[in-house]
C-alpha positions in Angstrom: -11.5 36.3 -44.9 -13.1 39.0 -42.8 -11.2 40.1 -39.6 -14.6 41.8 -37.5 -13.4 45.0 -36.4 -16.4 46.6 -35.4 -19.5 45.2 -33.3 -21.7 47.9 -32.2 -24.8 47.0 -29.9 -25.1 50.5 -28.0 -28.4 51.8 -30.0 -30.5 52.2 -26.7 -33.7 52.1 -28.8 -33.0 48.7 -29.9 -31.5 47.1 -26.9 -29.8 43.5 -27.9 -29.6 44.2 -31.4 -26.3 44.6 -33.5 -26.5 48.1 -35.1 -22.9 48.2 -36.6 -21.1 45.2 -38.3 -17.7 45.8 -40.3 -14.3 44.6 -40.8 -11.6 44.5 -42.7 -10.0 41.9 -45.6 -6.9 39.6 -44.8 -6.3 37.2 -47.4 -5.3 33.8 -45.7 -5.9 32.7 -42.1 -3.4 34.2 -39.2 -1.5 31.3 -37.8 -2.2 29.8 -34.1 -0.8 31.4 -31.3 -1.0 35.0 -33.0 -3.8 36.2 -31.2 -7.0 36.4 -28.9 -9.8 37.2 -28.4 -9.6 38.3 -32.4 -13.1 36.8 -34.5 -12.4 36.2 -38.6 -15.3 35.5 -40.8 -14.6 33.0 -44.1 -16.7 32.9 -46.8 -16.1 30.4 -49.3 -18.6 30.1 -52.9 -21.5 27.0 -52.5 -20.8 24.7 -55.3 -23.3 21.8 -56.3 -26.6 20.6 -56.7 -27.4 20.8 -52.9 -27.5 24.8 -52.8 -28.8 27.6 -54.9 -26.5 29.0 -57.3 -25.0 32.7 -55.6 -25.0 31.4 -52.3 -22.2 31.6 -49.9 -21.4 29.4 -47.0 -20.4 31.6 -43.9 -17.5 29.9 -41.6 -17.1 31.8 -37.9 -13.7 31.2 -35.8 -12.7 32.9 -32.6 -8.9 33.0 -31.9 -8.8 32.2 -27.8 -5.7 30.5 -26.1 -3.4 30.8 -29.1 -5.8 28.5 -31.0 -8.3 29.2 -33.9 -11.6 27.7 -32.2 -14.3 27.1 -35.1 -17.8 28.8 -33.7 -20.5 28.4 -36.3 -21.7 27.7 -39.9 -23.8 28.7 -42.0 -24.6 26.7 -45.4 -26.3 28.2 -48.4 -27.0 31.8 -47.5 -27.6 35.2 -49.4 -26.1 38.2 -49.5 -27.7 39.0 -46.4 -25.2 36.8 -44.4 -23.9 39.9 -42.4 -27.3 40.2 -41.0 -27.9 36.0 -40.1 -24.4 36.1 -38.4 -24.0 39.5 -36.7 -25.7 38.7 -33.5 -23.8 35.2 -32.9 -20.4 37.3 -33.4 -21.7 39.7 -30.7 -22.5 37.2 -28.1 -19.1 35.5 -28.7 -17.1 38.2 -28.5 -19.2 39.0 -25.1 -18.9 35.4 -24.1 -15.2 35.8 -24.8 -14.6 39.3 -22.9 -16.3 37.8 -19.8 -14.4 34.5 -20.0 -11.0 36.8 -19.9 -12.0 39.1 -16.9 -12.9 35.9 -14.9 -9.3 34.4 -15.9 -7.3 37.7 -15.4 -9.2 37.3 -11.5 -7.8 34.1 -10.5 -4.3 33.7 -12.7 -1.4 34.6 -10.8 0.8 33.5 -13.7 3.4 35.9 -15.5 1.8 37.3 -19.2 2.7 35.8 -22.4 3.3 38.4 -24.5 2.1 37.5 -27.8 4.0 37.5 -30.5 3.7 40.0 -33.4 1.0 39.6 -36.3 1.5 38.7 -39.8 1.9 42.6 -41.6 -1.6 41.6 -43.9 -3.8 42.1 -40.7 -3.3 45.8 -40.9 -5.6 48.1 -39.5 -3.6 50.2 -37.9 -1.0 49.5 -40.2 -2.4 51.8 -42.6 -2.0 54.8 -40.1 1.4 53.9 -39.6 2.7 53.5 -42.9 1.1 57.1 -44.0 2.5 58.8 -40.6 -0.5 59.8 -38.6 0.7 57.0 -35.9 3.9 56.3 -34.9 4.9 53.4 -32.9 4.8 54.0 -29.3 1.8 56.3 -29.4 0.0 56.0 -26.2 -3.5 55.3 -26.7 -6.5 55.7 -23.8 -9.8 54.5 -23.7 -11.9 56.6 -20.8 -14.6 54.6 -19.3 -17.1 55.5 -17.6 -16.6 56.6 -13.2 -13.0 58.1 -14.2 -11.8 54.8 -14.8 -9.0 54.8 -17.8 -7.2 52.2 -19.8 -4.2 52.6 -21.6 -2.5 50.7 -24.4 0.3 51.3 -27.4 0.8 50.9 -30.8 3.4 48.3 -31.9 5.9 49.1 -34.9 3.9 45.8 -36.6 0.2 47.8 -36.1 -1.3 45.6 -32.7 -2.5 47.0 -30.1 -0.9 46.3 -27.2 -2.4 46.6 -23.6 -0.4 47.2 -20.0 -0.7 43.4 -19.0 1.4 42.5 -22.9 -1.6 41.1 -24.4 -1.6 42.3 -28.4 -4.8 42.7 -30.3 -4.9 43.3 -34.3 -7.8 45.5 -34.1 -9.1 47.8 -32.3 -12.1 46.7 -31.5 -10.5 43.4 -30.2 -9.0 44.9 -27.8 -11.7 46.9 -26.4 -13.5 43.8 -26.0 -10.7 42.0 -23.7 -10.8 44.9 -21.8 -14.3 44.7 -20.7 -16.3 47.0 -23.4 -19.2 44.7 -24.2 -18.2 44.7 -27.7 -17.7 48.7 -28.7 -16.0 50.1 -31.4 -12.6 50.4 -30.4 -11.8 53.1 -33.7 -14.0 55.5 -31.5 -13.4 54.7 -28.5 -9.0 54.6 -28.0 -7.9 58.0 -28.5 -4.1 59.2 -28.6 -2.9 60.2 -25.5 -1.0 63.0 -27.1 -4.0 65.0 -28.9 -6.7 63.5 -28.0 -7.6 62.3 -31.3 -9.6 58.9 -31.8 -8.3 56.4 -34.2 -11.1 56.6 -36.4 -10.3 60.4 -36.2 -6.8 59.5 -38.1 -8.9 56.9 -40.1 -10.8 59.5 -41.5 -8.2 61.6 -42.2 -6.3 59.0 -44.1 -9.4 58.5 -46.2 -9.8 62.3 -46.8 -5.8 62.6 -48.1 -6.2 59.7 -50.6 -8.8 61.0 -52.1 -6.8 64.4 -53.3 
């Protein structure tokens, strides 16, 4: 299963169009209740007569209100699935980010705080575990009109923003906060230094390669 960590539609010479589609592997489904506004991709191998041999069918869920909500499927497709699928993701995720400003308007409720994510759905993990994060980092994102958001790390790798809502990626938590899908790796940087998280994710990739 692919956890979409990355939906980039900021090209401005090909307005609408998904320029940047990535994730990460998790190998089962999270539980309900574990998170929102998260998207997970699941492939599984076609099998009989009815579709061409090497084909995959392509299963899209969205996790919003605590529940796994199933968005499309695709039957019988190539290896070019990322390609088919990428601009549905995008609009859900959009759909999903303007749903959640709309709610946070008229809500008066207390936040739930989720609860923390299963370890598998790292991410962020990985920066902890090798020491280039630490839990309780304060991370930023700096939009545009001096306007800045702030969020930290959790010991379990989620992102958590101010209001206690906790995102397994990055990039899901950018979204809730209004970024029209960006990539949150580029985007949140360490209070401290300054440093994006895809600056540590690059370092972590240049020290296991020693």
């Amino acid at each position: 299963m692919l956890a979409v960590d990355i939906l980039d539609e900021a090209d401005p010479d090909r307005e609408g169009d998904v320029v940047q589609f990535a994730g990460y592997w998790v190998p089962r489904q999270p539980a309900d209740g574990l998170y929102d506004g998260d998207l997970v991709v699941r492939l599984t191998s076609s099998g009989g007569t009815s579709t061409p041999e090497g084909t995959t069918h392509v299963e899209m869920l969205l996790a919003h209100r605590g529940r796994w909500r199933h968005v499309g499927r695709w039957d019988g497709v190539d290896d070019r699935w990322p390609t088919l699928i990428a601009p549905t993701a995008a609009t859900v995720m959009g759909l999903h980010c303007d749903l959640t400003e709309a709610a946070a308007r008229w809500e008066s409720a207390p936040p739930r705080v989720a609860p923390a994510p299963p370890r598998e759905a790292r991410g962020v993990g990985d920066l902890l575990d090798a020491g280039l994060l630490t839990a309780g980092d304060e991370l930023a994102w700096f939009r545009s009109r001096g306007v800045r958001h702030t969020a930290r790390v959790r010991a379990d790798g989620a992102i958590v923003l101010v209001d206690g809502r906790a995102f397994a990626s990055p990039s899901g938590a950018i979204t809730a906060l209004g970024g029209n899908n960006q990539n949150g790796w580029n985007t949140l940087r360490r209070l401290s230094d300054g440093q994006t998280l895809g600056d540590l994710r690059t370092e972590l990739a240049r020290r296991r390669t020693r």
